[in-house]
Structures are given as structure tokens and as C-alpha cells.
C-alpha positions in Angstrom: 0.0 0.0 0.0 1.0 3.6 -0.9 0.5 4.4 2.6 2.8 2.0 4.1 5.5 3.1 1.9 5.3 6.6 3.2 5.3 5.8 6.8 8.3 3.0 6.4 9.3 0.4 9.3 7.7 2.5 11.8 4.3 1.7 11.1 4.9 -2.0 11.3 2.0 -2.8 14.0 -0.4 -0.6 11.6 0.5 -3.0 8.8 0.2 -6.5 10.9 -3.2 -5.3 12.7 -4.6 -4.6 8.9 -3.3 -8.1 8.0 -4.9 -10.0 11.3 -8.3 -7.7 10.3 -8.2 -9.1 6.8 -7.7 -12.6 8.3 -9.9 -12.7 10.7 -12.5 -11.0 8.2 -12.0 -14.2 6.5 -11.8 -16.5 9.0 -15.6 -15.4 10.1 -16.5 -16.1 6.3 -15.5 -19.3 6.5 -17.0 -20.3 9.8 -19.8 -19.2 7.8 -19.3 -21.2 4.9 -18.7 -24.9 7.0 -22.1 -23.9 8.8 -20.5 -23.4 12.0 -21.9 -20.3 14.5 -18.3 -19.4 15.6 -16.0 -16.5 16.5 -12.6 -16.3 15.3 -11.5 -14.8 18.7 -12.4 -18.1 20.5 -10.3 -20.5 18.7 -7.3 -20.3 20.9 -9.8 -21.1 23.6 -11.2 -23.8 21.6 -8.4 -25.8 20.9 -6.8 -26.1 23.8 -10.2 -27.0 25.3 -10.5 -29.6 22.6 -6.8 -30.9 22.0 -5.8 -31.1 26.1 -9.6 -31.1 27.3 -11.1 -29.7 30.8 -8.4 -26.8 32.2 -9.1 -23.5 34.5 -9.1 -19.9 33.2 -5.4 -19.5 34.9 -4.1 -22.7 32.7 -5.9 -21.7 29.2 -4.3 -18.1 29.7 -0.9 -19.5 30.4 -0.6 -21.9 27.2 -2.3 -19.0 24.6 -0.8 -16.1 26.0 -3.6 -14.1 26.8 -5.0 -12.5 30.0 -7.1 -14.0 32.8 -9.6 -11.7 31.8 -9.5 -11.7 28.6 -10.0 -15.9 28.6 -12.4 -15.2 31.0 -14.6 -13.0 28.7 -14.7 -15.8 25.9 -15.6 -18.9 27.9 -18.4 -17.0 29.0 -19.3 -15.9 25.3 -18.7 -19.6 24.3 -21.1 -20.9 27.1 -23.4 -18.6 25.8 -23.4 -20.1 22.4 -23.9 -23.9 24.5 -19.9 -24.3 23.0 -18.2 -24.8 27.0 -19.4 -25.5 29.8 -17.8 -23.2 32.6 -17.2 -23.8 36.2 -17.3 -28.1 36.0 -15.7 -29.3 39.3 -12.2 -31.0 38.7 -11.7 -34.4 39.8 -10.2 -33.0 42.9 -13.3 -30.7 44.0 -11.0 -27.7 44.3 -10.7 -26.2 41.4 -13.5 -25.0 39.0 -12.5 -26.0 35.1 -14.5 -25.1 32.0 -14.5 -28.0 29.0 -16.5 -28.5 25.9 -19.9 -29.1 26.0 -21.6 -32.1 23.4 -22.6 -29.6 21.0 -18.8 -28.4 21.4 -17.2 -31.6 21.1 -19.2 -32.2 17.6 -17.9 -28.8 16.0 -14.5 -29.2 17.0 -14.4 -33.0 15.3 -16.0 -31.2 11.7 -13.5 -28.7 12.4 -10.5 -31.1 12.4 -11.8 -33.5 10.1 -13.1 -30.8 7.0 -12.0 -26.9 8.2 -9.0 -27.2 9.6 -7.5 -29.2 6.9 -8.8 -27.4 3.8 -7.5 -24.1 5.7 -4.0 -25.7 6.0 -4.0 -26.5 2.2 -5.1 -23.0 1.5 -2.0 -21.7 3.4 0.6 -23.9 2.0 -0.6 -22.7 -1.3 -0.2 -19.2 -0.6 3.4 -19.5 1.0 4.4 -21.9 -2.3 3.4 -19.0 -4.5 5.1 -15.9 -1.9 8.4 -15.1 -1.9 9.0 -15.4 1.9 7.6 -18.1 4.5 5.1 -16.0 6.8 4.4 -18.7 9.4 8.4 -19.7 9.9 9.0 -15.5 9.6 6.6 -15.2 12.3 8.1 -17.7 14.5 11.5 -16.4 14.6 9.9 -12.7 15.0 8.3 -13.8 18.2 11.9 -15.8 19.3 14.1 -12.4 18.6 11.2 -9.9 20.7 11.0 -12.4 23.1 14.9 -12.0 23.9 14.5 -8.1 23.5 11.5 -6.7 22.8 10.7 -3.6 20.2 10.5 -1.1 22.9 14.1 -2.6 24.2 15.4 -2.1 20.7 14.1 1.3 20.0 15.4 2.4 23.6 18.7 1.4 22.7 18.4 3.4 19.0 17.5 6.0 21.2 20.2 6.1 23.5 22.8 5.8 20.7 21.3 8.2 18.6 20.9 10.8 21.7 24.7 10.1 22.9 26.2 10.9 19.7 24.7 14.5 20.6 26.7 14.6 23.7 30.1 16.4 23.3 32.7 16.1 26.6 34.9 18.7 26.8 37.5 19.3 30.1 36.8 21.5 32.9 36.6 25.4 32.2 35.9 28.2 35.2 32.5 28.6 33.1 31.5 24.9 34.5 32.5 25.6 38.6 28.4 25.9 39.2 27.3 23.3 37.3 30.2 20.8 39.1 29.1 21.9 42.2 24.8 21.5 41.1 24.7 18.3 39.7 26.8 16.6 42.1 24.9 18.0 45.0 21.9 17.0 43.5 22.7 13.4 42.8 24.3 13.0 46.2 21.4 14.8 48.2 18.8 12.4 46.3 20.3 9.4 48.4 23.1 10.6 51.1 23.8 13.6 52.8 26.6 16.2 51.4 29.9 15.5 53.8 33.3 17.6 54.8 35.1 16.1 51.4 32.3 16.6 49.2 32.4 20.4 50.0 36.2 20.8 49.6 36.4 19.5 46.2 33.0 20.9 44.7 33.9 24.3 46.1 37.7 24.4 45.2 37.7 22.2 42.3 41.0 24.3 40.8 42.9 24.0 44.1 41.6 20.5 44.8 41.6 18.8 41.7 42.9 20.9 38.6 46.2 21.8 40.5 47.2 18.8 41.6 47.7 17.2 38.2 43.6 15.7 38.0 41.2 16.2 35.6 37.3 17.0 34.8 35.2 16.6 32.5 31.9 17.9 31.3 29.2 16.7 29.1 26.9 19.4 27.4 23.9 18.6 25.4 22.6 21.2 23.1 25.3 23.4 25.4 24.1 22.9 28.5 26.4 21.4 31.1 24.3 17.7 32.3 27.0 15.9 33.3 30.6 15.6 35.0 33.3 13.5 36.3 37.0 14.1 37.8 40.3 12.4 37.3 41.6 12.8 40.9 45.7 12.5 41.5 46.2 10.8 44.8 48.7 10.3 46.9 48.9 7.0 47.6 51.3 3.7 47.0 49.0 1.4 45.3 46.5 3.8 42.9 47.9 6.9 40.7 44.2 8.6 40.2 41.2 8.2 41.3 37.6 8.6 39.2 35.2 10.7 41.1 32.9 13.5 41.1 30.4 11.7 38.4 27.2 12.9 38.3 24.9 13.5 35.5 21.4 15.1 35.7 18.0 13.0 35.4 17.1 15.3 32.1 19.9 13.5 30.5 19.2 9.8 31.7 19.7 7.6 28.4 22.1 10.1 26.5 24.7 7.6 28.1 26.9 10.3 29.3 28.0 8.6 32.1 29.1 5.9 30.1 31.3 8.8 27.4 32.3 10.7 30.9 33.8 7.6 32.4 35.7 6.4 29.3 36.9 10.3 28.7 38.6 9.9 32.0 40.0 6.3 31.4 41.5 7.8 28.3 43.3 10.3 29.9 44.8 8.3 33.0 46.1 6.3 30.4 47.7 9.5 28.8 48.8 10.6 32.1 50.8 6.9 32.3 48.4 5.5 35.3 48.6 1.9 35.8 45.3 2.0 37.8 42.2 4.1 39.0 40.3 3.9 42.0 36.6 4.6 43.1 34.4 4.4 45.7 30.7 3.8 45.4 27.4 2.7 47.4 25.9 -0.5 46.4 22.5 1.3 46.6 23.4 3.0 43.2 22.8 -0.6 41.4 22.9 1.8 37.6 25.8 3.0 38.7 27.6 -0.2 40.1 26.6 -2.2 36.8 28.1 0.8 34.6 31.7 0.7 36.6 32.0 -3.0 36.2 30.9 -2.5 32.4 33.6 -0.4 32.1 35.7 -2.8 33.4 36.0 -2.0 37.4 36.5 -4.6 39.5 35.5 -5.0 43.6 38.6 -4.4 45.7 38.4 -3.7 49.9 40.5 -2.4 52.1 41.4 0.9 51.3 40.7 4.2 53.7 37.9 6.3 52.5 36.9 9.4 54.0 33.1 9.2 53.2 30.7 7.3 55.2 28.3 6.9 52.5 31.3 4.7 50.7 31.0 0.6 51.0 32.4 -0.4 47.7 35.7 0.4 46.6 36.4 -0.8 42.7 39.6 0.0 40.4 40.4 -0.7 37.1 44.0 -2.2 36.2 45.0 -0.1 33.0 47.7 -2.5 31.9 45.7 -5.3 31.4 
């Protein structure tokens, strides 16, 4: 259709809902045509009723996919037309089934023995003369959304599209407020603001710059949304430490702290370090999963002057 070519990929569930309308236009002219008073929405119902027999509202829903509800709705409709018969005790008096009545039990044994197989027929026929197997297409479609679905895939398009938006640049006076905002923010949302956090967001020149760190800031259409420091320390076992990230919630899946993070890797390794510390709180699960994506890895031991700290990572560089 001229219309589909317009929209392109994107309207994809459009396309397949006009396809199931045409087929299940069909289907209810060929219900007609065996004779048989029948909705096309109750045949997942149907079969399993008449393939595995008796089974509760919870069980039918389970096997066709649909909601409790929604199974609900049609064995009611079916009982209307004398098709099941709903609430039938179960051999162990607890549980309330619903099964095909006699009327039922004769449709679905025409339906087998005269529908079902001219309808296979029919198909084969039409995927002998397409280009492309619908039914296997369809099969592996379901398989590859049910391992990520479409709103997991167009997330991720999103994210990638978003982050190549993102430009990191290093620490200029300009960005002192926003170093000192967003990391207040982030920390306030779960901790309280300590002793250290104030001498290096209010000095980050004399703190951080001076003494041979780093820092760097992500801007999005200009505006400052994100930042992380390169911190020289003074100790025998780690050359710099990664700290200070924080990155607003109005950029959350711009994957800036992912670009911050390996803008600061890059330039230890520059600088010649051999490995970088942080410290973290396993509360911030994003946060943890991000560092050991990078390539962070659990250490303990080491002095921290936070209390908020209860993970300590670092990253060998000469791996």
C-alpha cells in the first residue's frame, strides 16, 4: 500500500493489525461457509479446550498467552453459544474448570476433520506462491522480541542516537556551578553532602585541577548535564582516582555517564596510570553495573573518608 511506503518500518503494528483484520474477516466467512456459529477470537480457547480437554481460566491463559480476563470473557461468550461449559468441578473438588460441552465436542471434530484441513491447504498454497515463509518468519519474529523486545530495541536506538549529541569537553571556570549542582543534587537524592564533598566541589581548581587531575563535562545542546573528575592521589597502590560523576536526570539515556567515564580512562592512560580507584554505594545498582561494564572490578581495604562509601572498585590499566 501507498501508505505504508510513506510511513516505512515505523508503522509495522499498523500493517500487521490490517493483515490479522483481513484474516480474521475471512476467518468469520469461512465459519460461515462450514455452517458453524463461531467467532474467530475463540479459537485459541477452543483448541486447547478440545486438544488437552477440561483446564481453568489460569491454565488456558498460560498456554495461549492471553490474560485472565480476557480468557475469562470468551468462555463466558462460548457458554453462551452452549460451546463450554464453565465452572465443571475437577476431579479434585478444588478447582472450577471449564470444557466443551456435546454440541462443542461435535464442531470441534468437523473442524479437524473438514475446516481445519482445507484451511491448512489454502495456506501452504499461498506461501508456495510468496516469496518469503510467513508462518516460519513469524516464528522467529516472536523468538528475537521475546529475547529483547521492540520497545528494548528502540530504547537502545534512542540512547545511541541521543549520545552521539553529547560532546565532553575538560573543565573550564564557566562549568564551577554546574560541578558543584549536579553533584549536590545526585548526592542529596540518596546521602547527605559531607566535609570532602564540599572541599572539592567548592575548590575544584585547588583541589583537583592543580594537583595534576582532571574533569570533565558533558553538554547537550550546550548545556552542562553531566561531569566527572580524574583525581591525582597520593597513595602507594593507585595513581588517580575517578570521582565526582554525576549526571542530571534530564539526560538519563544520553549515556553520558558511560562517554564521561571512558573520557577519563582515556586520559589516565595518557597521564601513564597503571590504575584508577573509586568508591561507590551499592545502593546505586545503575551505577555499580556501569563501573564493572567499564571494566571496574570489587577491591576492599582501602581508607575512604566518606561514610556513604561501602564499595571500593579500580580498574587495572595494563591489562
Amino acid at each position: 500500500m501507498d501508505f505504508f511506503n510513506k510511513t516505512g518500518k515505523m508503522a509495522l503494528g499498523s500493517r500487521l493489525r490490517l493483515l490479522t483484520a483481513k484474516v480474521t474477516e475471512d476467518a468469520a466467512k469461512i465459519y460461515e461457509m462450514y455452517h458453524v456459529d463461531f467467532s474467530p477470537k475463540w479459537f485459541p480457547v477452543f483448541f486447547i479446550l478440545h486438544h488437552d480437554g477440561a483446564k481453568t481460566i489460569t491454565e488456558i491463559a498460560e498456554q495461549i498467552g492471553h490474560s485472565q480476563p480476557s480468557v475469562t470473557k470468551i468462555v463466558k461468550e462460548m457458554a453462551k453459544a452452549d460451546l463450554v461449559e464453565d465452572n465443571i468441578k475437577s476431579q479434585d473438588k478444588r478447582r472450577n474448570v471449564a470444557g466443551l460441552t456435546e454440541k462443542g465436542s461435535i464442531i470441534a471434530k468437523q473442524m479437524v476433520e473438514e475446516q481445519c484441513a482445507d484451511i491448512d491447504v489454502a495456506i501452504d498454497g499461498i506461501i508456495a506462491e510468496a516469496t518469503h515463509n510467513l508462518w516460519e518468519a513469524l516464528e522467529e519474529w516472536e523468538f528475537l522480541l521475546e529475547q529483547k523486545s521492540m520497545f528494548k530495541r528502540v530504547q537502545e536506538q534512542k540512547k545511541l542516537r541521543e549520545s552521539k549529541d553529547v560532546q565532553i569537553v575538560e573543565y573550564q571556570p564557566e562549568h564551577k556551578e554546574a560541578f558543584k549542582a549536579l553533584n549536590e543534587e545526585w548526592i542529596s537524592t540518596y546521602f547527605e553532602m559531607e566535609d570532602a564533598d564540599y572541599k572539592a566541589l567548592d575548590n575544584p581548581e585547588e583541589y583537583i585541577l592543580n594537583k595534576g587531575g582532571k574533569i570533565f563535562v558533558a553538554l547537550y545542546d550546550n548545556e552542562p548535564l553531566g561531569v566527572c573528575a580524574l583525581i591525582k592521589m597520593d597513595d602507594p597502590h593507585y595513581d588517580y582516582e575517578m570521582a565526582k560523576m554525576a549526571v542530571s536526570p534530564k539526560a538519563q539515556g544520553k549515556k553520558m555517564g558511560w562517554l564521561l567515564g571512558q573520557a577519563v580512562i582515556q586520559a589516565a592512560k595518557e597521564l601513564g596510570a597503571s590504575k584508577i580507584y573509586l568508591e561507590s554505594n551499592t545502593i546505586l545498582k545503575p551505577a555499580i553495573n556501569l563501573y564493572h561494564k567499564m571494566g571496574f572490578e570489587k577491591v576492599a581495604g582501602h581508607q575512604t573518608p566518606y561514610k556513604r562509601c561501602n564499595i571500593q572498585m579500580e580498574l587495572n590499566l595494563k591489562d
